[in-house]
C-alpha positions as CSV (number, residue, x, y, z in Angstrom):
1,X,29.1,-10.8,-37.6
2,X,26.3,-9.6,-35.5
3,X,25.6,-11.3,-32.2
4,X,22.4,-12.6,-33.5
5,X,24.2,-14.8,-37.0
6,X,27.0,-15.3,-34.1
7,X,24.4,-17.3,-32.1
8,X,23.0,-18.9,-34.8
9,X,26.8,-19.8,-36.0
10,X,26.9,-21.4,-32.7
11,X,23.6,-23.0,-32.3
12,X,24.2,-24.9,-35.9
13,X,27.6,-26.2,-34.6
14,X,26.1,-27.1,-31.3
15,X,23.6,-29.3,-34.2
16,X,25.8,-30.7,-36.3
17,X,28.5,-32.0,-33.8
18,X,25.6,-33.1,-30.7
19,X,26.7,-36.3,-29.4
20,X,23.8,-37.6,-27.2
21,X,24.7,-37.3,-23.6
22,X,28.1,-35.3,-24.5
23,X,28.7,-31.8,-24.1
24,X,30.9,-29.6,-26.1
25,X,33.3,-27.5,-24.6
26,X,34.1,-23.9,-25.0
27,X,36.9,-24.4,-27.0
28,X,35.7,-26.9,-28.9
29,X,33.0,-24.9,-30.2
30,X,34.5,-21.7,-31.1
31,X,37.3,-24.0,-33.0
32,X,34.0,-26.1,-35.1
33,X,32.3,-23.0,-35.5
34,X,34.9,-21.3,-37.3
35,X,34.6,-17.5,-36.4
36,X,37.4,-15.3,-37.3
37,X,39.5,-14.2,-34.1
38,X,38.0,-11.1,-34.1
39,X,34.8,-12.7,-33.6
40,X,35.9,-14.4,-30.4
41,X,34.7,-11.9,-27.5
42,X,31.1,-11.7,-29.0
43,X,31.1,-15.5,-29.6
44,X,32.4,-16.0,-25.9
45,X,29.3,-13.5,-24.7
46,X,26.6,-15.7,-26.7
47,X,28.4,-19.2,-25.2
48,X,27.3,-17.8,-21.8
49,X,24.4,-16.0,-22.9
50,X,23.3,-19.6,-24.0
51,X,24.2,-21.5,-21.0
52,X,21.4,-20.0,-19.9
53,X,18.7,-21.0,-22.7
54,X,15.8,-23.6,-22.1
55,X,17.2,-25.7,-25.1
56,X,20.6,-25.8,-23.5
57,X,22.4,-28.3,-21.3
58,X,24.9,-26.3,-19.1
59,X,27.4,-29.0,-18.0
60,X,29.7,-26.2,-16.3
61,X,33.4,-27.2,-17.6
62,X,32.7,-29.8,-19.7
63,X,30.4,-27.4,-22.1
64,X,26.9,-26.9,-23.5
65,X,24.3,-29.6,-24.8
66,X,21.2,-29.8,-26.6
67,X,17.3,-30.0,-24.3
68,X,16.1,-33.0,-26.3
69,X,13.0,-31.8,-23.9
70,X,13.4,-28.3,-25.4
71,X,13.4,-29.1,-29.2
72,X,10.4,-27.4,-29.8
73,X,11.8,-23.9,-28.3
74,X,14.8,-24.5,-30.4
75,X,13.0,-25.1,-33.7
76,X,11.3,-22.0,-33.2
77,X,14.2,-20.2,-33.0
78,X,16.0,-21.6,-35.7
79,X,12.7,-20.7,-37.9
80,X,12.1,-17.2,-36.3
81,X,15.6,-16.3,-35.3
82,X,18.4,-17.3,-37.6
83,X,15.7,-18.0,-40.8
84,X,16.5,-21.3,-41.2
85,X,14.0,-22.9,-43.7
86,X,11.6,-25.9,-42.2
87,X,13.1,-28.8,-43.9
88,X,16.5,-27.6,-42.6
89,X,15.3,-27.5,-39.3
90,X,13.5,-31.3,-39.4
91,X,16.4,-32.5,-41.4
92,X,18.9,-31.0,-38.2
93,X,16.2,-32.3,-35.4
94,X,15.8,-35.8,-36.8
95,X,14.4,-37.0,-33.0
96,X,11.9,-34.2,-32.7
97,X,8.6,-35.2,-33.2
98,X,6.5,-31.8,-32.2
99,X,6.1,-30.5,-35.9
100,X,2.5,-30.2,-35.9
101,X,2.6,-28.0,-32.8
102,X,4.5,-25.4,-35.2
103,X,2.4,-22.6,-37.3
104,X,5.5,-22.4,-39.9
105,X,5.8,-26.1,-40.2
């Protein structure tokens, strides 16, 4: 897998298991995201290549979080970057309320 669909991989997990106010760790998300072992230098290179992404929390140690503040940066990549489909994306970001401001939406 590419380091784009790696990303993505990781983004969705970073999704599906978001507990508000809780960051995920490292581990943790390698482990939900499910990449093959071979996978886990590239995925270990996007984990820090996202620490530093507007739509990311970097709580150090304790992990990575979503930017509730961000969600519209985030959306757009989802859409543009990993081609997730519009009602994915709003079914994913239940608390984002930005759609309008979105030419795909």
């Amino acid at each position: 897998m590419e380091k784009p669909n790696v990303r993505c991989a990781i983004l969705s997990t970073l999704i599906a298991k978001h507990r508000w106010g809780s960051p995920m760790d490292d581990e943790a998300l390698l482990a939900f995201t499910g990449l093959g072992p071979n996978q886990e230098p590239v995925a270990r290179d996007v984990i820090d290549d996202l620490r530093a992404a507007r739509y990311i929390e970097n709580c150090g140690k304790r992990g990575l979080k979503l930017d509730s503040s961000e969600f519209q940066m985030l959306a757009d990549v989802l859409y543009y970057d990993c081609e997730w489909e519009p009602f994915e994306i709003e079914s994913r970001l239940k608390h984002y309320e930005g759609w309008s401001d979105h030419d795909w939406a």
